[in-house]
C-alpha positions as CSV (number, residue, x, y, z in Angstrom):
1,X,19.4,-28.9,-32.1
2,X,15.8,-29.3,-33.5
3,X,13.6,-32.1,-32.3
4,X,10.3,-32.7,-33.2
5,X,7.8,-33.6,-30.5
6,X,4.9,-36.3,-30.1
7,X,3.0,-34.6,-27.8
8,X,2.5,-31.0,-29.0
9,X,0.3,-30.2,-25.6
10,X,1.9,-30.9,-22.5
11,X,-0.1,-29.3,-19.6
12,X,2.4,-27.5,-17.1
13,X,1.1,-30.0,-14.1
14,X,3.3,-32.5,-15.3
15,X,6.7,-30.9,-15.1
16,X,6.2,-27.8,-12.7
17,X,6.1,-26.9,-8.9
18,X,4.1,-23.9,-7.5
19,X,4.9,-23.3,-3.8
20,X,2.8,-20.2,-2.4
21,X,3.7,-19.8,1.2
22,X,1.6,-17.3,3.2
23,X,3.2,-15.6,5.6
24,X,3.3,-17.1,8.9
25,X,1.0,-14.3,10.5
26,X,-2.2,-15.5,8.5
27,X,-1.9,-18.7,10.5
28,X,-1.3,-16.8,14.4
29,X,-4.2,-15.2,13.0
30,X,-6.7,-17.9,12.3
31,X,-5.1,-20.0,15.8
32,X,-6.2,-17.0,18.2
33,X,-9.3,-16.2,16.2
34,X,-10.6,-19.7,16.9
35,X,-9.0,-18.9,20.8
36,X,-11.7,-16.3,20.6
37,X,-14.7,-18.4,19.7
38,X,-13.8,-21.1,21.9
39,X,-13.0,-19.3,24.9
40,X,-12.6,-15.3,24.6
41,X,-10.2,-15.1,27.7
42,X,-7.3,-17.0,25.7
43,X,-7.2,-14.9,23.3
44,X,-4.2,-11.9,22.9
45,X,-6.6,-10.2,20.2
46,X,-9.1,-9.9,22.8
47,X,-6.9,-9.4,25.9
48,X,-5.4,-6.1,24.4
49,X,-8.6,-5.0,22.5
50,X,-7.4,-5.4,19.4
51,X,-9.9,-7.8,18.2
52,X,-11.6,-5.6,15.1
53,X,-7.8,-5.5,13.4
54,X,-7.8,-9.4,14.3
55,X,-10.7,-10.1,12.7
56,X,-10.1,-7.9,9.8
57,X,-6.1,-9.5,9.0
58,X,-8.2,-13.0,9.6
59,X,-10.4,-12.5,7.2
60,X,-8.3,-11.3,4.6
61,X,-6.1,-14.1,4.9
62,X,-8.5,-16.8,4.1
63,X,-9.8,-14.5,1.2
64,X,-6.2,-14.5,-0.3
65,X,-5.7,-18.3,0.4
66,X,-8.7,-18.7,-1.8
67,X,-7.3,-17.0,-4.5
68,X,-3.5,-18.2,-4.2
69,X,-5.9,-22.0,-4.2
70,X,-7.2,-20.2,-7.9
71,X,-3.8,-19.4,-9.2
72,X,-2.5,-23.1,-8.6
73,X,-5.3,-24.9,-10.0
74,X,-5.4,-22.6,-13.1
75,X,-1.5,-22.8,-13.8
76,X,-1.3,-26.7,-13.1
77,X,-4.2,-26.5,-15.9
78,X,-2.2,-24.4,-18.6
79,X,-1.0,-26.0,-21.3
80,X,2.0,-24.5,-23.5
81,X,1.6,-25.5,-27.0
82,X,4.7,-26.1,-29.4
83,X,5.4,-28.5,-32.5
84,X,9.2,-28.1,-31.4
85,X,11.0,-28.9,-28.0
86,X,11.5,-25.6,-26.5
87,X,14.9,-24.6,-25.1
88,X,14.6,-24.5,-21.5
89,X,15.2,-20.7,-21.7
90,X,12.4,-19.7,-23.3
91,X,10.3,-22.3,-21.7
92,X,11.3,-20.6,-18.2
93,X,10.6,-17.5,-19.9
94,X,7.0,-18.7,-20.9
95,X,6.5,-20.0,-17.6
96,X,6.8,-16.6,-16.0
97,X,5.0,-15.1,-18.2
98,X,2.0,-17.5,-17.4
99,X,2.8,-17.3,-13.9
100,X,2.8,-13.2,-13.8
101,X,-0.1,-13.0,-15.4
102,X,-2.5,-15.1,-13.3
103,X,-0.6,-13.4,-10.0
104,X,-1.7,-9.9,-11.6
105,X,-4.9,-10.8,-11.8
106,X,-5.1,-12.6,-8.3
107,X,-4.1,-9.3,-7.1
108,X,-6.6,-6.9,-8.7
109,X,-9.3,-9.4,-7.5
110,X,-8.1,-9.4,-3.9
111,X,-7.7,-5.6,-3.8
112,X,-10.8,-4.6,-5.3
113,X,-13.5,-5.0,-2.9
114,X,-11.4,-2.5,-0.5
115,X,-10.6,-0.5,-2.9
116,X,-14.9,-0.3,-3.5
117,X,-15.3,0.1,0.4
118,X,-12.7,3.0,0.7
119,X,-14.0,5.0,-2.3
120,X,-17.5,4.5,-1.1
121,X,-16.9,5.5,2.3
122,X,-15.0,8.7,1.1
123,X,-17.7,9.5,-1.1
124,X,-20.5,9.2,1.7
125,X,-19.5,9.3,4.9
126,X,-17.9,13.0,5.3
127,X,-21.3,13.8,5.0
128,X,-22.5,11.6,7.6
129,X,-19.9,13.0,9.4
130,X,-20.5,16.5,8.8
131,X,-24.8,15.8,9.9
132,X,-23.3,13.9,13.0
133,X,-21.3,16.9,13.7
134,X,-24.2,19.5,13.2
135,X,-26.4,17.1,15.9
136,X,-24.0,16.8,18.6
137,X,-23.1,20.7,18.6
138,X,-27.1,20.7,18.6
139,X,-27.9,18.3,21.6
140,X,-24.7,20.1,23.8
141,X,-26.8,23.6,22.9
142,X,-30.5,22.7,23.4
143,X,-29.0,20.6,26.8
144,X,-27.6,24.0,28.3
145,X,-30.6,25.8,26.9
146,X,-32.9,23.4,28.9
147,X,-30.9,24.0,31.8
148,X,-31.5,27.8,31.0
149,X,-35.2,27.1,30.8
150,X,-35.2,25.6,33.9
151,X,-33.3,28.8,34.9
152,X,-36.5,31.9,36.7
153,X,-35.1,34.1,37.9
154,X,-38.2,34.6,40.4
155,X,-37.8,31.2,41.8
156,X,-33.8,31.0,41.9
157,X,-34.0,32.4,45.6
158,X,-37.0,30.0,46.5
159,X,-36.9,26.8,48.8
160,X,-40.4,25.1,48.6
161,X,-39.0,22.8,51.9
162,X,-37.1,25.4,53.6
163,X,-38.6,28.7,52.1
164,X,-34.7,29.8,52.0
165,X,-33.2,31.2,49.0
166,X,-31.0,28.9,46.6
167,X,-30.7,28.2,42.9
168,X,-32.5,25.6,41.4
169,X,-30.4,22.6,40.0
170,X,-28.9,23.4,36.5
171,X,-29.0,27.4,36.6
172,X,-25.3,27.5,37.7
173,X,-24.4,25.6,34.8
174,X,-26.5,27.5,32.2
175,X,-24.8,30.6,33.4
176,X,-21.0,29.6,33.6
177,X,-21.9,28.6,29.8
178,X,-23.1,31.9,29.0
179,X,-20.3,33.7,30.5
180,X,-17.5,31.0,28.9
181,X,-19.5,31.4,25.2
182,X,-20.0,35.3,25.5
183,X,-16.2,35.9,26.0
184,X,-15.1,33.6,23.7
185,X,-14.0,34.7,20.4
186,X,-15.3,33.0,17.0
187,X,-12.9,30.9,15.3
188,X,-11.9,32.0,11.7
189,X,-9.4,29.5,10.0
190,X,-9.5,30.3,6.6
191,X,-6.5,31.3,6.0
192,X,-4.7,28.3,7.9
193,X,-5.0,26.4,4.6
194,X,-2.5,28.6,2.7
195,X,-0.1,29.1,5.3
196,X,-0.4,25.7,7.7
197,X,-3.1,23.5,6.0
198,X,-1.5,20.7,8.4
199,X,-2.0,22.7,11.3
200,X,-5.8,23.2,10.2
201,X,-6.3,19.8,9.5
202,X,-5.0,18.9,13.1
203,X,-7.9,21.1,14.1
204,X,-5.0,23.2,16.9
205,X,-6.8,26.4,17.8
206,X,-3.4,27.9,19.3
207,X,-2.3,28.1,15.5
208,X,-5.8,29.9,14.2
209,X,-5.6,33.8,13.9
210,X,-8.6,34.3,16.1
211,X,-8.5,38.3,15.4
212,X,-8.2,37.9,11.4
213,X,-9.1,38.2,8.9
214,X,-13.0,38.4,9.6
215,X,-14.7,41.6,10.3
216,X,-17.4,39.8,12.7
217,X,-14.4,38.9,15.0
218,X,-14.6,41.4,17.4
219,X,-18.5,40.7,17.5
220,X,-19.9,39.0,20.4
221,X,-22.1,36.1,21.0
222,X,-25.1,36.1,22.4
223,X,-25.8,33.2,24.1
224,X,-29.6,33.0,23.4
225,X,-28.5,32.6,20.2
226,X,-27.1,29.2,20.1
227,X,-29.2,26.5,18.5
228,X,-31.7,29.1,17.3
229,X,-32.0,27.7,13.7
230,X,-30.1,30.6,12.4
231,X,-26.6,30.8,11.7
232,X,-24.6,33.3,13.5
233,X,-21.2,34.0,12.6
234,X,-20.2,35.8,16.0
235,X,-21.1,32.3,17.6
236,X,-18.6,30.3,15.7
237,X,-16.3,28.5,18.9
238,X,-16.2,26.3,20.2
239,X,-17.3,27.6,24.0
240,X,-20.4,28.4,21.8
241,X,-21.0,24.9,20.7
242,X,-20.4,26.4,16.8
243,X,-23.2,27.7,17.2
244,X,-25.3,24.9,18.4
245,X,-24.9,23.4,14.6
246,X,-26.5,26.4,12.8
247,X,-24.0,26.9,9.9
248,X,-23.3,23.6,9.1
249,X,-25.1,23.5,5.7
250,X,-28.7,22.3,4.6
251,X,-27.1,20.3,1.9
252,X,-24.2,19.0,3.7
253,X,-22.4,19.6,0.6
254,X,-18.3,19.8,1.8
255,X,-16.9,22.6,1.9
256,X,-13.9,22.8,3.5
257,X,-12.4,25.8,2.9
258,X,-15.6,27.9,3.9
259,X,-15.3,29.7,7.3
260,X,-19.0,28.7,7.7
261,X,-17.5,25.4,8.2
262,X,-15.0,25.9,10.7
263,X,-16.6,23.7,13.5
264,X,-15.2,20.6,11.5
265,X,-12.1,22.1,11.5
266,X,-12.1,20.5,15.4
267,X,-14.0,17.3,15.4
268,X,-12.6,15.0,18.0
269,X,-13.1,12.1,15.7
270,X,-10.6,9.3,16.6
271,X,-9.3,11.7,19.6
272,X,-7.6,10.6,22.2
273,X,-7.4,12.3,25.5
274,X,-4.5,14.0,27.1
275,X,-2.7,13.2,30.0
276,X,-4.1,13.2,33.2
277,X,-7.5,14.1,31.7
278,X,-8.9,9.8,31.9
279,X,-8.8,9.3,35.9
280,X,-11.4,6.5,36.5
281,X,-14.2,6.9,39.5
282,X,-13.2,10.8,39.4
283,X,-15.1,13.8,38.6
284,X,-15.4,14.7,36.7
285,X,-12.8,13.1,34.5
286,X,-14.0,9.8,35.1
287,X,-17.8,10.2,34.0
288,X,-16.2,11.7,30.5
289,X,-18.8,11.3,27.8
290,X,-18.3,12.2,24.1
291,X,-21.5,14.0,24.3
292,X,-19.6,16.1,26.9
293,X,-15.7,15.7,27.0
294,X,-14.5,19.3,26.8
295,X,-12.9,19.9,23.5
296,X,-9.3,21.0,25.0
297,X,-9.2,17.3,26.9
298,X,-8.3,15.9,23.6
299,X,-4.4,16.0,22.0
300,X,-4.6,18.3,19.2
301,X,-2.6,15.8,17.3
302,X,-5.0,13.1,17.4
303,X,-8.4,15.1,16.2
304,X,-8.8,15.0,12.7
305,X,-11.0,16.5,10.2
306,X,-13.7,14.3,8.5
307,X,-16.2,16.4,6.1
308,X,-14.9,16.1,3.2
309,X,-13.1,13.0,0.9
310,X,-10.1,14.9,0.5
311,X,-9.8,14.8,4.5
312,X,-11.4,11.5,5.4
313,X,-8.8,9.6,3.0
314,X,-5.8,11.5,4.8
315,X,-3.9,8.7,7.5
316,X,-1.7,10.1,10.1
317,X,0.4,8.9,12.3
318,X,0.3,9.5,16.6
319,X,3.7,11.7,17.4
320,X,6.4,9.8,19.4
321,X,6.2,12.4,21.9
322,X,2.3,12.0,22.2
323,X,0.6,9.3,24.7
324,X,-2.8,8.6,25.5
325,X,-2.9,7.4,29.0
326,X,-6.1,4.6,28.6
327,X,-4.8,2.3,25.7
328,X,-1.6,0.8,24.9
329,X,-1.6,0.9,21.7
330,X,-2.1,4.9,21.3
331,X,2.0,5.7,21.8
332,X,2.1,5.2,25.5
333,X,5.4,4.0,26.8
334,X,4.7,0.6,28.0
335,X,6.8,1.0,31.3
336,X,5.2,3.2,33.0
337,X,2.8,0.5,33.7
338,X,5.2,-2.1,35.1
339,X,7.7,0.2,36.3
340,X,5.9,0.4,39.7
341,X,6.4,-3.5,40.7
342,X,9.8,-2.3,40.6
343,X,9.9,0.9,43.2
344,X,7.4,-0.5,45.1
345,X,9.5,-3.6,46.0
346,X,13.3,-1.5,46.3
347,X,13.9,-2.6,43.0
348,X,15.7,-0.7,39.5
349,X,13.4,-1.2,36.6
350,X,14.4,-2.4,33.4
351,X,15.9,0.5,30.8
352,X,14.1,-0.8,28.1
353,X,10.6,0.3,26.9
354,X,8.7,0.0,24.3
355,X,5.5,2.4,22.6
356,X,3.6,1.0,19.9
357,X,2.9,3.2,17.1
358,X,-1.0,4.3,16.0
359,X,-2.3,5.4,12.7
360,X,-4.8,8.1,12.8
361,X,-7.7,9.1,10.4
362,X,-11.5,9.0,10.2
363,X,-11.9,5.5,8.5
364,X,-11.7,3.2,11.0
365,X,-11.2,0.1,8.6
366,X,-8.6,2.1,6.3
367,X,-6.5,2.6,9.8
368,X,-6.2,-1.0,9.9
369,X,-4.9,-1.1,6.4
370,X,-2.2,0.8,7.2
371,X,-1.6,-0.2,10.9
372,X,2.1,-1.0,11.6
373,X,2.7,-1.3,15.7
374,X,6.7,-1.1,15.0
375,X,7.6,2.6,13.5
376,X,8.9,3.4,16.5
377,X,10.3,0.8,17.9
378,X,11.5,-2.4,16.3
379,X,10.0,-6.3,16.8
380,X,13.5,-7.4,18.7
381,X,13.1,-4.1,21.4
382,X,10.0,-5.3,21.9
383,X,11.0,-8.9,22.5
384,X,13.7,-7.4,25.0
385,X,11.4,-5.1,26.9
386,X,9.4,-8.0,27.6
387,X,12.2,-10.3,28.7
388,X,13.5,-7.8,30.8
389,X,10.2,-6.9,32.3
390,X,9.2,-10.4,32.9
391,X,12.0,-11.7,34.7
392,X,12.4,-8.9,36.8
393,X,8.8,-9.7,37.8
394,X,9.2,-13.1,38.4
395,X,12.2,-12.6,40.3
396,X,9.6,-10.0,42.6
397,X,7.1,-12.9,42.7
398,X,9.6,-15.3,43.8
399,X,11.3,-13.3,46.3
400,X,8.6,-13.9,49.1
401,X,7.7,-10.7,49.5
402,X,4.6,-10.5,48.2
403,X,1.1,-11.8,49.5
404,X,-1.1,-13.8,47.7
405,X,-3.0,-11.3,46.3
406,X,0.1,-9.4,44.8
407,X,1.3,-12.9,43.6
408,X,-1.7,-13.4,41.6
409,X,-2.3,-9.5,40.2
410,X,2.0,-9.5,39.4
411,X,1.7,-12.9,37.3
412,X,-1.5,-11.6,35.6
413,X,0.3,-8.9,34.5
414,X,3.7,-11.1,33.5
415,X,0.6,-12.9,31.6
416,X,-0.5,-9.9,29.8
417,X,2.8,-8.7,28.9
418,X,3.4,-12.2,27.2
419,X,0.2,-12.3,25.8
420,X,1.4,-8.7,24.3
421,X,4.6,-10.0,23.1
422,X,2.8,-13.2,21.2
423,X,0.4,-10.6,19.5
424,X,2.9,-8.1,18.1
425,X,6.5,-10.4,17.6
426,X,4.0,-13.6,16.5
427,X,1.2,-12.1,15.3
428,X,1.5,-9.2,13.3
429,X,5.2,-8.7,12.6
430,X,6.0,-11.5,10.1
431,X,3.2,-9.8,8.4
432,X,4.6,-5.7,8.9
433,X,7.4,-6.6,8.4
434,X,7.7,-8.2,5.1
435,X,4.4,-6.2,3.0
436,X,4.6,-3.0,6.3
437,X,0.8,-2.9,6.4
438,X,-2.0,-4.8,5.9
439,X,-2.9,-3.5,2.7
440,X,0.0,-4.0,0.7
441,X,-0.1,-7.9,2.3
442,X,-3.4,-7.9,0.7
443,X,-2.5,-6.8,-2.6
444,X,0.5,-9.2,-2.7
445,X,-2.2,-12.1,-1.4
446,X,0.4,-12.4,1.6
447,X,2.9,-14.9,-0.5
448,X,6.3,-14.8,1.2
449,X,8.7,-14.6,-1.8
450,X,11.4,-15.8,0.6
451,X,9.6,-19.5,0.8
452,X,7.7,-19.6,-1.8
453,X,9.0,-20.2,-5.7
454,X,7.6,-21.7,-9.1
455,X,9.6,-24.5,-10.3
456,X,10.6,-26.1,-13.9
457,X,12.1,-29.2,-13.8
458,X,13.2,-29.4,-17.5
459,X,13.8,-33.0,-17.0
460,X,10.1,-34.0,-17.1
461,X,9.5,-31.4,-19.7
462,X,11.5,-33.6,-22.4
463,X,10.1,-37.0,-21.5
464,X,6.7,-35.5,-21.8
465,X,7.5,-33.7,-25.1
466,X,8.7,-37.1,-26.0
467,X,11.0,-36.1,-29.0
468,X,10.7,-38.5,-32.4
469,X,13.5,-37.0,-34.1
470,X,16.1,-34.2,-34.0
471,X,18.1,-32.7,-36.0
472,X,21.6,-30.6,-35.1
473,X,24.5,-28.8,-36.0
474,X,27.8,-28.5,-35.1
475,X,31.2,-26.9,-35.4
476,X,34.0,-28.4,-35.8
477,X,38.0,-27.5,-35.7
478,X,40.1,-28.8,-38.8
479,X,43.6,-29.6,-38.5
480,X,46.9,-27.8,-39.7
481,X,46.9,-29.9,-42.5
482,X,43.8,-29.1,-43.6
483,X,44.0,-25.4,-43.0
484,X,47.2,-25.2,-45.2
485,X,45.5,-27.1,-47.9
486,X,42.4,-24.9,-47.5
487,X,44.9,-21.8,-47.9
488,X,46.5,-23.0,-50.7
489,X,43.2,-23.8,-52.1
490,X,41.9,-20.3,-51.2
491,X,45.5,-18.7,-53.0
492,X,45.2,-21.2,-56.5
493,X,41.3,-20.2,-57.0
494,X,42.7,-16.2,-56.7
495,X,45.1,-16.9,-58.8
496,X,42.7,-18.0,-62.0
497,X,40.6,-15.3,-61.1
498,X,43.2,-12.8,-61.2
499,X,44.2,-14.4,-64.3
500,X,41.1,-14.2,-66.2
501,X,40.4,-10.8,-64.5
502,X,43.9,-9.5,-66.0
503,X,43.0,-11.4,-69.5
504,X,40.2,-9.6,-70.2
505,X,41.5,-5.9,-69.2
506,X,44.4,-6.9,-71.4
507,X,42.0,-7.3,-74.4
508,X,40.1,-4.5,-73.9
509,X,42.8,-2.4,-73.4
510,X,44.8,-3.0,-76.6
511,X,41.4,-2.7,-78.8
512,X,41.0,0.8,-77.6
513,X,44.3,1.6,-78.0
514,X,44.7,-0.3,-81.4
515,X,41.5,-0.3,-83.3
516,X,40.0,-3.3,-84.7
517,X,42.3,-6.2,-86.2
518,X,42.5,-5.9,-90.1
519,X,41.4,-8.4,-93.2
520,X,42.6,-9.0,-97.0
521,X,40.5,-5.8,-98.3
522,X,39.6,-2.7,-96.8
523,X,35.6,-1.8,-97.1
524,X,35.0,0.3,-100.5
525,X,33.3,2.9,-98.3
526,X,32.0,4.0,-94.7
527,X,30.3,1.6,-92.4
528,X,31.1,-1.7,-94.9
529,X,32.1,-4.4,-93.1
530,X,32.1,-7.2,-95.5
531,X,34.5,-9.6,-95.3
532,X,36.1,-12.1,-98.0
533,X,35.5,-15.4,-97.8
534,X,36.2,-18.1,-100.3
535,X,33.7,-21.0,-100.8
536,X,34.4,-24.8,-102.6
537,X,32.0,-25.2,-105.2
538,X,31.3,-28.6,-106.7
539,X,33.8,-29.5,-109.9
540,X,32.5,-28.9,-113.2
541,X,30.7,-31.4,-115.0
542,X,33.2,-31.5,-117.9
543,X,36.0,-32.3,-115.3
544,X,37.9,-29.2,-115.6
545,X,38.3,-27.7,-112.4
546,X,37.6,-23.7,-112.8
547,X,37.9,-21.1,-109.6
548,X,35.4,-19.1,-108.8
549,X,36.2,-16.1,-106.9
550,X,33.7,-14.6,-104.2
551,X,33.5,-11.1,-104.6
């Protein structure tokens, strides 16, 4: 059917329905964000120090509800022009097109200004990193160089109160870093990137050949030497400093595949320490500095390597098997901090635990992009640790054992376990779970496809189109009757045919065979063809009638 329609313009407003839901974590988000500004202490971003990623999902939620706000107003706006009523096929079919093309574009503009961040920080800050790198090697050598200058050898035996002999402060520590730095080997890596390039990008020193394949390596360092302003191969380790930052590079070009540049291979950037190496109020573990933090404190797993784009892009992951003792949310297994409340009081702990999972790599802000807490363990085990863990702990609180004081510190921490639970089940796993990181939630503008639809209601469509006239076809079925007649019809017209058909093979036939038909006279010679005819002439005046032959 063809129908002709009034109104040729018929903007989609009047007979569609966009519904883009956001997922629900854009809205936990906002809530505890404004928990924070009002008062910080209600807050589970803040309680579990996890505000930067809070602010950072907040923000690029109301950035996408901006745009989604866009998409609406320009599709309600769209008009589909057509001088025919469309079939409600390929009206559904232009709608989607519409539709797909505005989303695209909502998409690219959401994803952009990251995309601008992350390839300026890769272009720019490996070098920063690399300068950074150079200056702290160079403070920890000029510090134990200080302390060396401080060192005289006249005066170590010399007590201006006592007049007894004894060192002066800092000599001891200048010389157990000469000793440590003249016995240690330089690092040469180089050929880690052939045969373990994750290995050297992990920055373990148990996996570098520290015998091969230089020829300096049997040299020795001298500790003197360190921070001089000169770079000296044989100083290369990291009980050296790297040489107090002499090799890293006047242009800070990268160069990560030089052996002059092996100090980066090591950088405790985004390191977490080991086990038993955070131990607050103790020395001298719990006065750590990063100025000062031994290198070997840090899990070899965790220390990446930073100098160059091709490094500082690269996101890994914190092993299962891997925990860092002074945040939660670095692999540790959750129970070991409850468990106690448990023995302490005669009671079993809970079987359950739960570790949430850490991305790794030198840009902070593209960790959050690809933070998911729940690689290791799933949104419902975490909802059953906690249950577990809480009403255990509530039963302890309840079971009058307990003074006031362990009353109050036990329900802070069934508080902080909650306050856990809203963050990751509420917070970010409607969110993980759906796009698995922030930035594919961003480049999908965090529309839940499982709410959310874009609807024609064809209905509306034809009063609006408001048809003046239509024209249609249709098949119909005749009747045994009629289809015998039809066939009889169809066998009389073959039958002329035929006849006609056979006629005129008949007549051509018998002329080739026979010749031409004869006359009266045959022609007097070759190729005459006359024929005789005889004519009436008009009678004779004298009355007589006379014939006249016609030759």
């Amino acid at each position: 059917m063809t129908c002709e329609c009034k109104n040729q313009a018929v903007p989609l407003k009047l007979y569609t329905t966009t519904n883009l839901n956001m997922t629900s974590s854009c809205e936990w988000f906002k809530k505890d964000i404004e928990k924070y500004e009002s008062d910080p202490f209600t807050s589970a971003c803040k309680a579990w120090g996890q505000l930067s990623y809070c602010t950072t999902v907040n923000m690029a939620c109301n950035q996408s509800d901006t745009i989604l706000n866009w998409v609406n107003t320009t599709l309600k706006n769209k008009v589909i022009y057509s001088t025919q009523l469309m079939a409600e096929e390929s009206l559904s079919k232009a709608l989607d097109n519409e539709f797909t093309a505005l989303y695209q574009i909502a998409s690219v503009i959401s994803s952009a200004p990251h995309d601008a961040v992350g390839s300026w920080a890769a272009a720019n800050m490996p070098k920063v990193h690399k300068m950074l790198g150079g200056i702290t090697n160079r403070l920890r050598a000029l510090t134990v160089k200080q302390l060396h200058d401080l060192h005289d050898d006249t005066r170590d035996f010399f007590d201006y109160t006592t007049g007894a002999g004894s060192l002066i402060p800092g000599s001891s520590e200048w010389v157990a870093f000469k000793t440590k730095c003249e016995a240690a080997r330089p690092l040469y890596c180089e050929s880690m990137w052939t045969t373990d390039p994750d290995g050297a990008l992990e920055g373990d020193k148990k996996k570098c050949p520290l015998d091969l394949p230089s020829p300096d390596s049997a040299l020795k360092c001298d500790a003197e030497k360190v921070g001089d302003g000169k770079c000296n191969r044989e100083c290369l380790s990291e009980a050296c400093f790297f040489d107090g930052g002499d090799c890293v590079g006047k242009d800070l070009l990268p160069d990560p595949y030089g052996d002059g540049q092996t100090e980066s291979a090591f950088s405790t950037s985004d390191a977490f320490l080991r086990a038993g190496k955070f131990t607050v109020n103790t020395s001298p573990e719990g006065d750590l500095h990063w100025l000062d933090t031994p290198d070997d404190y840090y899990l070899n797993s965790t220390k990446r390597r930073c100098d160059s784009p091709e490094f500082w892009l690269r996101i890994g992951r914190l092993p299962l098997e891997d925990d860092s003792p002074y945040t939660y949310f670095s692999g540790f297994d959750w129970a070991l901090r409850y468990t106690s409340w448990f023995t302490d009081n005669g009671e079993t702990a809970p079987s359950s635990t739960f570790r949430a999972s850490r991305m790794l790599g030198c840009d902070a802000y593209n960790k959050d992009m690809k933070q998911n807490y729940f690689d290791f363990y799933s949104p419902n085990e975490m909802e059953t640790f906690v249950s577990e863990y809480t009403t255990g702990m509530q039963n302890i609180r309840d079971g009058g054992s307990l003074n006031t004081a362990e009353i109050e510190e036990i329900q802070a921490a069934i508080d902080e376990l909650n306050q856990a639970k809203d963050f990751l089940v509420s917070g970010t796993a409607p969110m993980t779970e759906y796009f698995d990181n922030l930035e594919t939630a961003i480049k999908y503008l965090f529309v839940d496809w499982e709410t959310s639809d874009v609807n024609l209601d064809y209905a509306k469509y034809f009063k609006e189109c408001a048809p003046t006239t239509c024209t249609f076809v249709y098949d119909d079925t005749p009747s045994s009757a009629a289809l015998i007649a039809i066939v009889f019809g169809l066998i009389g017209g073959i039958t002329t045919t035929l006849d006609a058909i056979l006629a005129f093979i008949y007549k051509v036939c018998r002329r080739t065979i026979l010749g031409p038909p004869t006359g009266d006279a045959t022609p007097t010679s070759e190729g005459d063809t006359n024929t005789h005819k005889k004519t009436a002439q008009a009678a004779p005046s004298s009355g007589n009638a006379e014939e006249i032959g016609v030759v």
